[in-house]
C-alpha positions in Angstrom: 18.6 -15.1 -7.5 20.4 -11.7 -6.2 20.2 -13.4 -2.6 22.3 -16.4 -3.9 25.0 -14.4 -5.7 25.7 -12.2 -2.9 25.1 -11.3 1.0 23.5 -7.5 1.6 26.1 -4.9 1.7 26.7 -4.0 5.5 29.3 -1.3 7.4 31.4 1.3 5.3 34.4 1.8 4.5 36.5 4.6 3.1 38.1 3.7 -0.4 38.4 7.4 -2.1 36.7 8.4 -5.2 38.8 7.5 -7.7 38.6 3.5 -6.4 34.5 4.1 -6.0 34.4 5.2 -9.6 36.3 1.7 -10.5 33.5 0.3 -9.1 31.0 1.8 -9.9 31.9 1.5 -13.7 31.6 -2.3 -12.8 28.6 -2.5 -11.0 26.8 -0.4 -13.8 28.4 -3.0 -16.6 26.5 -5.8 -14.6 23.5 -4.2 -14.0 23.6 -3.5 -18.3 24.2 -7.3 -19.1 21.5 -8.6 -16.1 18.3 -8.0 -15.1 19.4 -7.0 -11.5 20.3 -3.6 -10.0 24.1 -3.7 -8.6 26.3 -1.4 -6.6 29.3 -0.6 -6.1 28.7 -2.0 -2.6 27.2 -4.9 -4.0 30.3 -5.2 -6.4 32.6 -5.0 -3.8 30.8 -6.9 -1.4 31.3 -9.9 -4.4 35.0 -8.8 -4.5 35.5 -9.7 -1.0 33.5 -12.6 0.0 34.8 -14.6 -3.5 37.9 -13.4 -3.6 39.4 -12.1 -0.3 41.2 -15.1 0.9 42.9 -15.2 -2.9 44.1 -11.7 -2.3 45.0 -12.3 1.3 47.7 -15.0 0.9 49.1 -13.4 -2.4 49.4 -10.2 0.0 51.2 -12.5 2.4 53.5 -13.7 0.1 54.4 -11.0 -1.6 55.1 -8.7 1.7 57.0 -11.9 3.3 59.8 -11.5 0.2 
C-alpha cells in the first residue's frame, strides 16, 4: 500500500534543522495514525510529488507581482 502512496525517497537535500523537525513531527503523526513507518523523507517526498506544481505557479505568481 506504502508503494502506491508514495515513490522511495532518493538524493538529499539541505533544508536545516529547524524545517527537518517540521517534518519529522509530521511524519511521526502519520506513522501514529497508520500502520506504516514514515519519514521525514518520505513526508517530504509526498510534499513534492502531490503538491509541487501547486506551490510552483503560486511561487510564480506571487514573484511576478
Amino acid at each position: 500500500m506504502l508503494q502506491k502512496v508514495m515513490k522511495e525517497p532518493s538524493e538529499m537535500v539541505y533544508i536545516g534543522a529547524t524545517l527537518y523537525q517540521k517534518l519529522e513531527t509530521f511524519a511521526a503523526s502519520i506513522s501514529a495514525h497508520s500502520e506504516y513507518k514514515i519519514t521525514a523523507a518520505h513526508f517530504a517526498q509526498y510534499l513534492v510529488d502531490h503538491y509541487g506544481e501547486i506551490a510552483q505557479d503560486t511561487m510564480i505568481a506571487t514573484l511576478k507581482n
